[in-house]
N, C-alpha and C positions, 0 to 999 in steps of 0.2 A: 389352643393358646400355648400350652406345654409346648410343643412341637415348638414352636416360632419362636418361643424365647431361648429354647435350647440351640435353633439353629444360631438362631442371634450371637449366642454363647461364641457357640463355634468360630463362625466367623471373624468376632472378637479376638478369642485367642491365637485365630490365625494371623489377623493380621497385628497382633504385639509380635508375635514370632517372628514374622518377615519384617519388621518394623528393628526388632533385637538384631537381627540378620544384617543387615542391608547397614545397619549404624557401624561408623559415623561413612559420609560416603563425601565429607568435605572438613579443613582442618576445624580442629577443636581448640578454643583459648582455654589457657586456666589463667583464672584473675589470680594472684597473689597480692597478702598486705603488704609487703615489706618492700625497700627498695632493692636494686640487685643485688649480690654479693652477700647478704646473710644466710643462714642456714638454713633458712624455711624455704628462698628463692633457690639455691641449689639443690636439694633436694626433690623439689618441686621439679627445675630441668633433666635432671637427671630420672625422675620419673615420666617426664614425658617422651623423653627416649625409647626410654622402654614401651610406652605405650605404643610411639612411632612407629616402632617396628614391629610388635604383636597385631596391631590393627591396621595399617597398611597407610593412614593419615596419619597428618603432621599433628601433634600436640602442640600447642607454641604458649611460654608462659607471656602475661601481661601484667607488668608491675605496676598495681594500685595501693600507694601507701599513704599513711599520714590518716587526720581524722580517728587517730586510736580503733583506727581496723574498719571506721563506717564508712570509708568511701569505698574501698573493696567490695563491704559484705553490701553495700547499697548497690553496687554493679550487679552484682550477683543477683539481690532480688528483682532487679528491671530486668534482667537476661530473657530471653524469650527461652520459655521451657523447654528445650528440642535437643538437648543434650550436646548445645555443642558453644557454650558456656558451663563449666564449672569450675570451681572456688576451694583453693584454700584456707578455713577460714579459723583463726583459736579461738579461746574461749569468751574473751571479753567484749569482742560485738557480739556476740549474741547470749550471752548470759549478764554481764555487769553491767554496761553500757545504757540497757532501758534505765538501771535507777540512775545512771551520772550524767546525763542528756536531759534537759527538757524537753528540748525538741527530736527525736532521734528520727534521722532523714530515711529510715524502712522499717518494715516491721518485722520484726526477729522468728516471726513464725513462715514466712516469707521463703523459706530454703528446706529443700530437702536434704538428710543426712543421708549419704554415700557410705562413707566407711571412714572411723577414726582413725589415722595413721601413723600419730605418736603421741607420747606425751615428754615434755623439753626437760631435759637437767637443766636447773639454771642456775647459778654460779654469782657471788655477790665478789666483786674484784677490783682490786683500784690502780689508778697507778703508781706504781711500782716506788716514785720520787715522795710520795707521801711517807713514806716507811713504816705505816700500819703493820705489823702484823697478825693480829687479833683483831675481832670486831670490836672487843673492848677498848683498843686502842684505837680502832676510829674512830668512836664514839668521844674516845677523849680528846682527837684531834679537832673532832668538828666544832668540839667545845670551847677548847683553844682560838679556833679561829669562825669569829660567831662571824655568820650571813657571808660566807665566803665558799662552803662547799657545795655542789650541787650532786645530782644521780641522774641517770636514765635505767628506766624501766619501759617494758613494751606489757608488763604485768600490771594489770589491776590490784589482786591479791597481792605483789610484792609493792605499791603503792601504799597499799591499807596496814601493812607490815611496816612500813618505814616512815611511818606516819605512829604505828604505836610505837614503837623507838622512840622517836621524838619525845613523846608523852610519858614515858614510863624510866626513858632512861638520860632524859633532858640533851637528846644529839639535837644537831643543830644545821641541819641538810636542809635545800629543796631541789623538785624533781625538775627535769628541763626534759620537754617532749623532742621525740626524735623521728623519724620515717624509718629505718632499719638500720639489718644489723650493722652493715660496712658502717654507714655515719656515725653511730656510736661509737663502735672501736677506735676510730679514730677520732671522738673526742677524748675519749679516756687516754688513747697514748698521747696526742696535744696537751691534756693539762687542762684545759676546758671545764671539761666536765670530768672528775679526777673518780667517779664511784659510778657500776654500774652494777645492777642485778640483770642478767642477759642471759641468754641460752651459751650454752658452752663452748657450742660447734663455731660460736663469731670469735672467742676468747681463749680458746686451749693453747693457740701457737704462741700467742705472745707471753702466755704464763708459761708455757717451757722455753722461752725467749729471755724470761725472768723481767720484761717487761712491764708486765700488772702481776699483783700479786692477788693470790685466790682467798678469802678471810674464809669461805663458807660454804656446803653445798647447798642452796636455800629450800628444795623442796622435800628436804630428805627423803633423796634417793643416793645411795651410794653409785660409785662410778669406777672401774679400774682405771680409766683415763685421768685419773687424781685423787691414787688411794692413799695420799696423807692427808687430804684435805675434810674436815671431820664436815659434819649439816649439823645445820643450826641447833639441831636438839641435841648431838652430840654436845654442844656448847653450852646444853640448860637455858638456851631460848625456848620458851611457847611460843603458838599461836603461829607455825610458819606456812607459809603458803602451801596449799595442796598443788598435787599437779594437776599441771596444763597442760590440754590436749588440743593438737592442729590435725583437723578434719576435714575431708574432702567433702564437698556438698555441690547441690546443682538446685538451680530454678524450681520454685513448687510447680508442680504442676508437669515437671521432668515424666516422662514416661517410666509406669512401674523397669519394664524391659531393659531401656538403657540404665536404669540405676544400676539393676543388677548385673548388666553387661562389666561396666566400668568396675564397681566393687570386684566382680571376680578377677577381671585383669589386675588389678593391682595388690590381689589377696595374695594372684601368682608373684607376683614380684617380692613381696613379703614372705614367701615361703622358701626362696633364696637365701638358706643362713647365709652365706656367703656375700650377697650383696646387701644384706641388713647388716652385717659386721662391717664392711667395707663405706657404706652410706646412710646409713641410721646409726649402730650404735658408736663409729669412731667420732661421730658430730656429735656427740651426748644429746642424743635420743632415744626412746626406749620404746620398741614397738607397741603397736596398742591395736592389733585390727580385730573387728569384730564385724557383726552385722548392721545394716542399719536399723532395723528394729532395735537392736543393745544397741547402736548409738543414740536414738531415738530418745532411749530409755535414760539415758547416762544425763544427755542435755537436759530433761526435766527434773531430774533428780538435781543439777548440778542448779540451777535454775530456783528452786524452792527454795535452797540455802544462800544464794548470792544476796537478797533484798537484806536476812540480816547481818549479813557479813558489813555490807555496805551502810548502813545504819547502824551497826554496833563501832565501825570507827570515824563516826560521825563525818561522812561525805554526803554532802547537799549536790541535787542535779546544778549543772552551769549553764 
């Protein structure tokens, strides 16, 4: 019996090996949440470039937005596990999103972790015609002009943040959802939507444009891409958002093999200072790769703490 399960064995790990081998041998989609043109969907193209050519198939991204990240991450978990759907996906489908859904259209255990790939500067910035220049000062414009300002956020945690504002410092905002980053930018320079907490890389050109002006770093990380610009605890705010990480994931049920195919391809791409400086950190990004086991690790962890986050600034599911 020994004998037969060891052969068993063997042939098992032969054929993951030829199975690692032979992958991908027809193109690969990566879903994305956002719509085109934000920094998560660039990034994303420009990594499947690179995949394109190290692996000999086409990478092709497919933009799935809107739904605060669940029609993406719902793609992702109906994918057939064969590794030729995967997902960039952040944090908020599959950490915050079970307590703010009654209904949540997959189930957040439903994906395997690949490998973390950043985590986002994000930037609280208005436009420019407001003439804020402190958050103090916005705080006193919104109050000035009550039921008149609104925000886009693609953050949960910066949701729960600008909802304790409200409460603590009597602003006078509400949120307007949005599909990605291109649409947002361009509500904030219309005047629309005049305040946005976003990732950096949609916002940096028009703040040296002097178009929107930057009040805040919001996750305190510092950045040299706007080293006057202090984070929010520079400011003697609590309570700011932690960061946010966009992680590549695949189909449960993905083969152990190809996970570890893809994570390694793209560890190499990460190990290009040169093109991390050039496509992660000038977007205000900040690497984050690790294993998927320490990603594994990371989402539970991150996970245990979301329910009271989400319950401590009193958000009911809708």
């Amino acid at each position: 019996m020994k004998r037969v399960l060891l052969a068993a064995c063997v042939l098992a790990l032969g054929a993951c090996e030829a199975l690692a081998q032979a992958y991908p041998s027809r193109p690969v989609k990566l879903v994305v949440p956002f719509t085109a043109g934000g920094s998560t969907d660039l990034i994303g193209r420009i990594m499947c470039q690179f995949l394109t050519d190290r692996l000999g198939q086409s990478f092709v991204v497919e933009n799935r937005p809107g739904g605060a990240g669940n029609i993406a991450t719902r793609a992702c978990t109906e994918a057939a596990p064969d590794g030729y759907t995967i997902c960039i996906i952040n944090a908020d489908p599959l950490i915050y999103n079970q307590y703010l859904f009654k209904n949540l259209p997959f189930d957040p255990e439903k994906v395997t972790p690949i490998i973390n790939l950043f985590h986002l500067i994000q930037v609280l910035v208005i436009n420019s015609d407001l003439k804020a220049k402190t958050v103090d000062q916005l705080i006193a414009v919104s109050r000035e002009k009550p039921g008149t300002l609104s925000y886009l956020t693609a953050s949960i945690p910066c949701v729960v943040y600008m909802d304790s504002l409200k409460k603590e410092k009597g602003a006078d905002w509400v949120r307007v959802p949005f599909k990605g980053g291109g649409e947002a930018t361009n509500a904030i320079l219309g005047g629309s939507t005049p305040i946005g907490l976003l990732g950096l890389g949609n916002v940096i050109s028009n703040i040296q444009a002097g178009k929107m002006t930057a009040l805040a770093l919001v996750n305190n990380i510092r950045t040299p891409l706007l080293p006057e610009t202090p984070t929010l605890a520079d400011l003697g705010y609590k309570g700011a958002p932690s960061q946010t990480w966009y992680g590549l994931f695949a189909p449960a049920g993905t083969p152990r093999p190809i996970i570890d195919k893809i994570a390694r391809e793209v560890r190499r791409v990460f190990s290009d200072k040169e093109w991390v400086r050039t496509y992660v950190i000038s977007r205000g990004q900040v690497p984050a790769i690790n294993t998927p086991e320490e990603f594994a690790a990371e989402i539970q962890a991150d996970r245990s703490a979301a329910q009271q986050v989400v319950k401590a600034a009193g958000m009911t599911p809708q």
